[in-house]
C-alpha positions in Angstrom: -3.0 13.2 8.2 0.1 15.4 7.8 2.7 13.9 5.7 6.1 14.3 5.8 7.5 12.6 2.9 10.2 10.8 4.9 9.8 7.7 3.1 9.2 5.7 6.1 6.4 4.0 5.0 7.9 3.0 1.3 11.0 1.7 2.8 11.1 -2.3 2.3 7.7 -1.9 1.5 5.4 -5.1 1.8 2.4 -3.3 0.3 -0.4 -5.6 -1.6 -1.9 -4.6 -4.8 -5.5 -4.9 -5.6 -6.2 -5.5 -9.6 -8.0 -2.2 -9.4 -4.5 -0.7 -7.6 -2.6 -2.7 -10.7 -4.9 -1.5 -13.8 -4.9 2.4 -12.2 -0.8 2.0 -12.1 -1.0 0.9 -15.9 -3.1 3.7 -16.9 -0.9 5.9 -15.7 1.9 5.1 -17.6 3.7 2.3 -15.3 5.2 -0.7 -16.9 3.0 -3.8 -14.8 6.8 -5.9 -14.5 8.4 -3.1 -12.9 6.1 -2.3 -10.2 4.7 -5.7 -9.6 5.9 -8.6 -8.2 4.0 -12.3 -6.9 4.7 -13.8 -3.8 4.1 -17.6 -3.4 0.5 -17.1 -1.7 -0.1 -14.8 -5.6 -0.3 -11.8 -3.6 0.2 -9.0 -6.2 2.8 -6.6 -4.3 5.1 -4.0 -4.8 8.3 -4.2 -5.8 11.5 -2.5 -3.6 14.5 -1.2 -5.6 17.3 0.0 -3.7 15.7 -0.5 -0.2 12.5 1.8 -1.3 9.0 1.0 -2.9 9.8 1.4 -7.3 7.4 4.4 -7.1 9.3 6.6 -4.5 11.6 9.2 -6.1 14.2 8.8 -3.1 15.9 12.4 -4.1 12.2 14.5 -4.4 11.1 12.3 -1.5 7.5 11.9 -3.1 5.9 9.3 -5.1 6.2 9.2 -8.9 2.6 7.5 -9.0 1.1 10.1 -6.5 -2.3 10.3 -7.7 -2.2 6.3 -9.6 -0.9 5.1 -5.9 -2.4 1.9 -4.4 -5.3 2.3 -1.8 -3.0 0.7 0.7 -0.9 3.6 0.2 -3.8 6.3 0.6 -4.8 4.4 3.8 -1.7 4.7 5.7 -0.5 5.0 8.3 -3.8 2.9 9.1 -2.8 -0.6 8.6 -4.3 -4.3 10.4 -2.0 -6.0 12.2 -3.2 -9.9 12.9 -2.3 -9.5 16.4 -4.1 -6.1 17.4 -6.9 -5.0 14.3 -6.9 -1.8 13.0 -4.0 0.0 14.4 -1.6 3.0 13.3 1.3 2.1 12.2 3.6 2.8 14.7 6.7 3.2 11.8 5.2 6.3 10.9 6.2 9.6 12.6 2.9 11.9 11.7 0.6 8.6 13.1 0.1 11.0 16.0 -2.1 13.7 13.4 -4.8 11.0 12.5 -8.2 11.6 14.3 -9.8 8.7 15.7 -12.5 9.2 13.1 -10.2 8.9 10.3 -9.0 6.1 11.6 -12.1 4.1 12.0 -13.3 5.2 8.7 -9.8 4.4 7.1 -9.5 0.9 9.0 -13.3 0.0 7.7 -11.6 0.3 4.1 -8.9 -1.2 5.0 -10.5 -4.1 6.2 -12.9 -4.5 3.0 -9.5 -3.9 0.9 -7.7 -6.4 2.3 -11.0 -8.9 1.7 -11.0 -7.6 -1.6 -7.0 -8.5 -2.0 -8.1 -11.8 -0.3 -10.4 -13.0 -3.0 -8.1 -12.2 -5.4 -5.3 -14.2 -4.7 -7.5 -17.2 -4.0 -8.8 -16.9 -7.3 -5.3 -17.2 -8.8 -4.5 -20.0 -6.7 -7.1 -21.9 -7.8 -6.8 -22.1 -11.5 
C-alpha cells in the first residue's frame, strides 16, 4: 500500500474503536473524551472535528496518533461493505497499489476485528 496522505480516508470518518484501539490511544497520550465518541448501538467510534477524524493534523496531512492509530486505520483501504464482503474502498485513490494477497490477508483481520468490535458493543448493551 502506498499512501498519500490526502486525508481521504479521515474525512467524516465513521471508524469503530476496539477497547484494545481505545487503551493503545490512552497510552499514548490521548485524552479518551476527545477521541471517542458512542453511538446509540455503543459502538466506540472516532470523533470528527472540523470535517476530519481528531487524530489528523489537517496542515502536516498525517496522523498525530501514527503509530497508537486504530487497527481499522492500519487495515485500510480494506474495509467490509454489507452489500459486497471484503472490498477496497473505492474512496481511496492508492486502492489500486494493494495486492490481492494483502487484501485477503487484511480483509481476514478485518473480518475478525469487526467480530471483535461486535462483541463489544453487545456487551455494553447488555448491562
Amino acid at each position: 500500500m502506498h499512501c498519500l496522505h490526502c486525508g481521504v480516508c479521515c474525512h467524516e470518518t465513521e471508524m469503530l474503536l476496539s477497547k484494545e484501539d481505545v487503551s493503545r490511544l490512552e497510552k499514548a497520550g490521548f485524552n479518551l473524551n476527545e477521541f471517542q465518541r458512542r453511538d446509540r448501538q455503543g459502538y466506540a467510534k472516532l470523533r470528527n472535528r472540523k470535517g476530519y477524524c481528531v487524530l489528523y493534523d489537517t496542515k502536516k496531512r498525517r496522523c498525530r496518533a501514527y503509530k497508537a492509530r486504530p487497527e481499522g486505520c492500519r487495515l485500510y483501504p480494506v474495509i467490509h461493505s454489507v452489500e459486497d464482503g471484503i472490498i477496497l474502498d473505492d474512496l481511496c485513490p492508492m486502492r489500486n497499489t494493494v495486492s490481492s494477497n494483502e487484501t485477503n490477508a487484511k480483509g481476514r483481520k478485518v473480518l475478525k476485528l469487526l467480530d471483535t468490535i461486535d462483541s463489544e458493543a453487545r456487551s455494553l448493551q447488555h448491562r
